[in-house]
C-alpha positions in Angstrom: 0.0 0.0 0.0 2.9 2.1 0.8 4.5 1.4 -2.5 1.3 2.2 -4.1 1.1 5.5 -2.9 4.7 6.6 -3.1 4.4 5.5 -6.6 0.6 7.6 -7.5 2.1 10.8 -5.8 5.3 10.2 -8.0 3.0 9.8 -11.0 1.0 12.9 -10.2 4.0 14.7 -9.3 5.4 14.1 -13.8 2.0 14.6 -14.7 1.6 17.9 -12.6 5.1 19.3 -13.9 4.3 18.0 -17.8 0.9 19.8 -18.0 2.1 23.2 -16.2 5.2 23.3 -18.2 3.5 23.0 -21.5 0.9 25.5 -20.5 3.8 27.8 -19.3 6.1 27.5 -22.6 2.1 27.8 -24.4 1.4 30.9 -22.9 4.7 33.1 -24.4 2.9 32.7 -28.2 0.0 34.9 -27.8 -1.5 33.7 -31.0 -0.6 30.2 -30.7 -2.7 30.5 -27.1 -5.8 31.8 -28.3 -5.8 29.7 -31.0 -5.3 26.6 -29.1 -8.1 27.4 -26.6 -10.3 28.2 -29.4 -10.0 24.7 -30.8 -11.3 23.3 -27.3 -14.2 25.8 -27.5 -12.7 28.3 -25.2 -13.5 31.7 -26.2 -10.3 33.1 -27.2 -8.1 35.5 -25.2 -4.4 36.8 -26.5 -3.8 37.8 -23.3 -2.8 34.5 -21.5 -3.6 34.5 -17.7 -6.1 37.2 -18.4 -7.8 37.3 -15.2 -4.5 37.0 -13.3 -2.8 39.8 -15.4 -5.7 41.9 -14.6 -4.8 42.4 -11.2 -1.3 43.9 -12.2 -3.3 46.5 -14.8 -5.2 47.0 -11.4 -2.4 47.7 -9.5 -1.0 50.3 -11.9 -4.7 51.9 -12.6 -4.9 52.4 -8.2 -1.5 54.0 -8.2 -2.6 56.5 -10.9 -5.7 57.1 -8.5 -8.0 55.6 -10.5 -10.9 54.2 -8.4 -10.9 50.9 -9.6 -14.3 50.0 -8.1 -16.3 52.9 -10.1 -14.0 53.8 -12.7 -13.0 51.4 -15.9 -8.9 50.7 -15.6 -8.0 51.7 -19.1 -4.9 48.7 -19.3 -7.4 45.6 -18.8 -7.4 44.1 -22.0 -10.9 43.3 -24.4 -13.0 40.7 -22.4 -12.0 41.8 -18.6 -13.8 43.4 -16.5 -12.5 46.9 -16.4 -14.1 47.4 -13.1 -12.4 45.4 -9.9 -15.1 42.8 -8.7 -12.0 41.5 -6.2 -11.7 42.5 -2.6 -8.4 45.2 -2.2 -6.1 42.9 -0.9 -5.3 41.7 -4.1 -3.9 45.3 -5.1 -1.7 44.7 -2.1 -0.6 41.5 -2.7 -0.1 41.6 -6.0 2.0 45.0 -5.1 4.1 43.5 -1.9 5.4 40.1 -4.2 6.4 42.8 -6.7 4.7 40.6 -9.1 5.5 43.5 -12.2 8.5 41.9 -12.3 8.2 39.5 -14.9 10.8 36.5 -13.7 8.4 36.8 -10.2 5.2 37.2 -12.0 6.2 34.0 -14.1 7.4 31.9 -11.2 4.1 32.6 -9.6 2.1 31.5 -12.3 4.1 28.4 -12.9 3.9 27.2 -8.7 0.0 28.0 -8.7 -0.9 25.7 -12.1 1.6 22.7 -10.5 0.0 23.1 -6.9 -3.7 23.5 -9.0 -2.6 20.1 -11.5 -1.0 18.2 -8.7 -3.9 18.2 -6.4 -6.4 17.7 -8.8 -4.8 14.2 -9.9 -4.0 13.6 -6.0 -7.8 14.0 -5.1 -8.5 11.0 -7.8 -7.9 8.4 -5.3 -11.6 9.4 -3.9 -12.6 6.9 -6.6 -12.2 3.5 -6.6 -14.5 2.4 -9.4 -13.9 2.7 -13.0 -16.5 4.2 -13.6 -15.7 7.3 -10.8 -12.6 7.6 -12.4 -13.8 8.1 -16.0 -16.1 11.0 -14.4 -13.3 12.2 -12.9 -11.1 12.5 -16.2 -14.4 14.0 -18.1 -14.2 16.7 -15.1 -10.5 17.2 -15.9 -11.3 17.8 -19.4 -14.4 19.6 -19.0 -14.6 23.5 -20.3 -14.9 25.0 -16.9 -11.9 23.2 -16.0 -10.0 24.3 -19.5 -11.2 28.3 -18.8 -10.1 28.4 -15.0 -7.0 27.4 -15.9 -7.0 29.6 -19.5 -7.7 32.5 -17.0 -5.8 31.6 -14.3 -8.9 32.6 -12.4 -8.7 33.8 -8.6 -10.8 30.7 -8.3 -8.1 28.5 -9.1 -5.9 30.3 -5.7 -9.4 29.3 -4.0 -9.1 26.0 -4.5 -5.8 25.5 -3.3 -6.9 27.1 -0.2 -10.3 25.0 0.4 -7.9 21.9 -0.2 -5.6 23.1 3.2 -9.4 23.9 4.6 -10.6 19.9 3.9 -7.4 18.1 4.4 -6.6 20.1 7.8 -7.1 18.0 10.6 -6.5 21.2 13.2 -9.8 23.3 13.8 -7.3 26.7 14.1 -5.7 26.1 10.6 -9.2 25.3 9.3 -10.4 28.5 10.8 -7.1 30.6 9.8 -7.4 29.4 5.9 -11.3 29.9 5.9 -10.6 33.8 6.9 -8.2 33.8 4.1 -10.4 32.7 1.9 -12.8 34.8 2.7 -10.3 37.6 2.8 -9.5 36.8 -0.9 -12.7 36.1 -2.5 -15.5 36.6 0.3 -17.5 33.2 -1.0 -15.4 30.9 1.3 -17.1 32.7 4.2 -19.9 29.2 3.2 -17.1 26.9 4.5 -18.1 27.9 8.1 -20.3 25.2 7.5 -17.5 22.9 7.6 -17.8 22.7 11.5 -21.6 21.7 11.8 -20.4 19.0 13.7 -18.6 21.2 16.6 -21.9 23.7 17.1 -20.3 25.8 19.9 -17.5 26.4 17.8 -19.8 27.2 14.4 -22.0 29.7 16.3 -19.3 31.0 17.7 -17.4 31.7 15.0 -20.3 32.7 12.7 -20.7 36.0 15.6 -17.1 36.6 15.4 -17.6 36.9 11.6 -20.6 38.7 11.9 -18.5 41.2 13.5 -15.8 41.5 11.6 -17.8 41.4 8.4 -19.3 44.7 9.7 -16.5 46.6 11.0 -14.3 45.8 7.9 -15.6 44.7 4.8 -19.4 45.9 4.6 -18.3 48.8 2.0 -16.1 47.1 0.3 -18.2 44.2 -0.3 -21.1 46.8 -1.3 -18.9 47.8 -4.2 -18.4 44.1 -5.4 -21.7 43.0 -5.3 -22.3 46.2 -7.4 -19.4 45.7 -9.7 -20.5 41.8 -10.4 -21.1 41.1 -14.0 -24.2 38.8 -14.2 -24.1 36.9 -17.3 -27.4 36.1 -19.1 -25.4 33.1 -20.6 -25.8 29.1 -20.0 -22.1 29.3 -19.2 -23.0 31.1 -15.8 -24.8 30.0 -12.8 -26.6 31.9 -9.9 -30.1 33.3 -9.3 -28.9 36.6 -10.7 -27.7 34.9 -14.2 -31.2 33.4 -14.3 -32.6 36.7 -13.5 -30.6 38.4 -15.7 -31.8 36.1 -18.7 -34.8 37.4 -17.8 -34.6 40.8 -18.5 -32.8 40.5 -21.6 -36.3 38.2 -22.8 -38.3 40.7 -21.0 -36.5 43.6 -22.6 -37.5 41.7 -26.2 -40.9 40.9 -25.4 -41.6 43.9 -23.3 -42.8 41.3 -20.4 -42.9 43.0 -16.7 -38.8 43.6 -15.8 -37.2 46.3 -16.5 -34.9 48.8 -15.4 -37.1 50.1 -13.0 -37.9 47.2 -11.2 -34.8 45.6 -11.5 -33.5 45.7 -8.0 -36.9 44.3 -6.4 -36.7 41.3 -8.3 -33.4 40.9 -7.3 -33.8 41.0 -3.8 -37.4 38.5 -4.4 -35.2 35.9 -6.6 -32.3 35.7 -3.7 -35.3 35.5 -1.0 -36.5 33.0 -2.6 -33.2 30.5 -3.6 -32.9 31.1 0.0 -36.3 29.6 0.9 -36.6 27.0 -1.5 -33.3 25.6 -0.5 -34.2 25.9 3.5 -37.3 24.3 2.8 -35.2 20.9 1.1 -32.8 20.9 3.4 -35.2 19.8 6.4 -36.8 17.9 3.7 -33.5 15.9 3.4 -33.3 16.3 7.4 -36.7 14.8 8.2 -37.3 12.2 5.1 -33.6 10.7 5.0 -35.3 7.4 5.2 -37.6 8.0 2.2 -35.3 9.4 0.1 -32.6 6.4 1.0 -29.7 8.9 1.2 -28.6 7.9 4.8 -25.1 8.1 3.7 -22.1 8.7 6.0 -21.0 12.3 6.9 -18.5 14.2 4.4 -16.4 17.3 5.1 -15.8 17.0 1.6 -19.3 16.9 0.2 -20.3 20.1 2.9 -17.7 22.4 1.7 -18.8 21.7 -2.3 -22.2 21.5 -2.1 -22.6 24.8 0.3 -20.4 26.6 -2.0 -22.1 26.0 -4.7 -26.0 26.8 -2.8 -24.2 30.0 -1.4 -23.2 31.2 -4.6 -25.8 30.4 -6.4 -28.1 32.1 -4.0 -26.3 35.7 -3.8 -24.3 35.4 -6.9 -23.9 35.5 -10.6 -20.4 33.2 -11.2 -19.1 32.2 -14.1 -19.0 28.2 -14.7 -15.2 28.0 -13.6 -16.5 27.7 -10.5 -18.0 24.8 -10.8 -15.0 23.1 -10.1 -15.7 22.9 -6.5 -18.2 20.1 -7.1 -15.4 17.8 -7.7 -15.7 17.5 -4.0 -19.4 16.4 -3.4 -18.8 13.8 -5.9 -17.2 11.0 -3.6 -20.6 11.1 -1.9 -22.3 11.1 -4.6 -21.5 7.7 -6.2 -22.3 6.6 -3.1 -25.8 7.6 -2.9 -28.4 4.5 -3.0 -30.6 6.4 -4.6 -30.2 5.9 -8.0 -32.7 8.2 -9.9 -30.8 11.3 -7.7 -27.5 10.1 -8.1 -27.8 9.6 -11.8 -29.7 12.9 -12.1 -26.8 14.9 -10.1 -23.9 13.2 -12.4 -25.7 14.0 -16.0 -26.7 17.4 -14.4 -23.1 17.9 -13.9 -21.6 17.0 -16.6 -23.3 18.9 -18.6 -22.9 21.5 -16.6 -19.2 21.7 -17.0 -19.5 21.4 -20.4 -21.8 24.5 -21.0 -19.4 25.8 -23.7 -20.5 23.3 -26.2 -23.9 24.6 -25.4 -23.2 27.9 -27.5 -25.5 27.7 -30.2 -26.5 29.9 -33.2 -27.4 33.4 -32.2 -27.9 34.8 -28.8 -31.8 35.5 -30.4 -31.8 32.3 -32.2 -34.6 29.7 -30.7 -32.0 26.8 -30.7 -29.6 29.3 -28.3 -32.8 30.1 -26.3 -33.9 26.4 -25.6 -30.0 25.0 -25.3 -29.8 27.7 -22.8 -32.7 26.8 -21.0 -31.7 23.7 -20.5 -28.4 24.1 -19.2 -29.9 26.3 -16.5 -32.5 23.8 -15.7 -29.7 21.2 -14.8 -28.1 23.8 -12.9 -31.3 24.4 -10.7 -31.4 20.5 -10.2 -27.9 20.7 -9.0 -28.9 23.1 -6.6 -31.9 21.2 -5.3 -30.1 17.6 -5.1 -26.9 19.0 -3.2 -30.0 20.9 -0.6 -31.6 17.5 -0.3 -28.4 15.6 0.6 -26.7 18.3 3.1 -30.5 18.1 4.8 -29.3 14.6 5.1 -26.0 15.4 6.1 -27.6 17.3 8.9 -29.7 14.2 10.1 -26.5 12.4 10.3 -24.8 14.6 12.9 -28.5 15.8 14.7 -27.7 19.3 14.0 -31.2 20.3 15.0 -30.3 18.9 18.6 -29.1 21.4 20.6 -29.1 18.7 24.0 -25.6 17.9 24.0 -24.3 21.5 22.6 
């Protein structure tokens, strides 16, 4: 067994160095780049590492005294945003690792896609089937995989730090990499969720948040929220996406949304994501039995699946984020109940794959129904992971506050 595992992390560890350094020798032929995402359905981008490149353009833009967070930065490149939907500390970071120096900048870059690629291939050991592992690959090659890394989105950096947050035996590092997180990106703040099982430490910690939320980040988040682009597209998820679909069709039809309006049924739709998911989660809690998924408790699954319910509830993200579901899916092919589990796995792939979905003109009916669709399997992603963390809940009694 020992062998075994010496010889998989050896394995991982060529793989990992194989795939970054071909990416990284890719990436100094702009043309070359775009061109070779294009091919795997990637919208093209000459600017390679766009996302992570925008933070330097940032940088510069906030030492010209350029509000970044209501004023376009005039050096992001076509097919940015050229308003910061990132928390400040990246303008500092990016500043304090001096990261406009190019030999830095590049070593950076080339650490975070071997860290990204080697524990991506470490986390297939979750599977033991074939079958898993096939999944597993068609996750690997999906096109939310292909533009997180294309990007080098912040979301990637995310993922490394939710790995330290799962794989962290100690509740202080879990708690130290969570703020981080949160810190970085705000989302991770749903990983509080990851110590359900210890209640006086979760309420606890969820005050102390509170608090510091308040105190520190309440404008800044204000800005962000503001700043989010919300995509009308099928490779998008989130209540605002759907919502912003919407009013595009409403716009054409002249239906009830408009600009107006606009902020009301904003508000209604994240009320009611909120509700509907509440409302399967103690259906999960209380009908376990029924629904056969009396399955054993996952730190893996909760920090996936409440990512992906938190974002989708308060956000509009683009699909790159889906890669977070990679972590409910041990679970998942564990699950008894078959229609559910089959339903989740198509759902996702699918999902994943969203870019192949991109057909004929944004007006066209075929675009209209394919779109439809996608976001239909989305919503029953949503609802399945709120049935089975209801479940997870049952597992732990969460709703019995006795022994607290």
């Amino acid at each position: 067994m020992f062998l075994k595992i010496k010889r998989d992390n050896l394995i991982n560890f060529f793989v990992a160095i194989f795939l970054t350094s071909s990416i990284f020798l890719l990436s100094f032929d702009n043309v070359l780049w775009a061109k070779f995402w294009s091919t795997l359905k990637i919208p093209p981008n000459y600017i390679p590492f766009s996302d992570f490149k925008a933070h330097l353009s940032f940088l510069e833009c906030y030492k010209q005294f350029i509000n970044i967070y209501s004023e376009e930065c005039f050096l992001i490149n076509q097919g940015n945003a050229k308003i910061s939907t990132h928390p400040k500390i990246w303008i500092h970071l990016f500043d304090l690792l001096n990261l406009k120096n190019k030999f830095i900048y590049h070593i950076v870059i080339y650490i975070l896609l071997f860290a990204y690629f080697y524990l991506l291939f470490s986390f297939n050991k979750n599977f033991t089937k074939k079958y898993e592992k096939i999944f597993f690959y068609f996750f690997f090659f999906s096109t939310s995989n292909f533009l997180l890394i294309e990007r080098l989105s912040t979301d990637l950096i995310i993922f490394l730090v939710i790995w330290c947050i799962i794989f962290s035996s100690n509740k202080i590092v879990k708690i130290f990499f969570i703020y981080l997180g949160f810190i970085l990106k705000y989302y991770p703040v749903f990983l509080f969720s990851l110590f359900i099982k210890q209640k006086k430490y979760f309420f606890w910690i969820i005050l102390v948040f509170i608090f510091i939320f308040f105190i520190f980040f309440l404008e800044n988040t204000k800005n962000i929220n503001k700043n989010i682009v919300e995509m009308a597209l099928p490779i998008a998820y989130g209540s605002r996406t759907m919502l912003r679909a919407l009013y595009h069709l409403s716009e054409n039809y002249s239906l009830f949304l408009n600009d107006s309006n606009y902020n009301f049924y904003r508000n209604c739709v994240v009320i009611f994501f909120t509700i509907y998911s509440i409302l399967l989660i103690i259906y999960g809690y209380l009908k376990i039995q029924k629904l056969n998924l009396n399955t054993e408790f996952s730190e893996q699954f909760i920090a996936g699946g409440s990512i992906y319910l938190g974002t989708y509830i308060i956000g509009a993200n683009a699909d790159y984020r889906l890669i977070f579901l990679l972590f409910t899916l041990p679970l998942v092919f564990q699950l008894k109940n078959k229609f559910l589990k089959n339903t989740y796995l198509i759902s996702v792939f699918f999902s994943i794959n969203s870019f192949y979905f991109l057909l004929g003109d944004k007006i066209s009916l075929i675009f209209f129904i394919t779109s439809i669709v996608i976001f239909c399997l989305k919503f029953l992603i949503f609802s399945i992971l709120s049935l089975i963390i209801g479940s997870q809940l049952k597992k732990i009694n969460f709703f019995k506050f006795k022994n607290v």
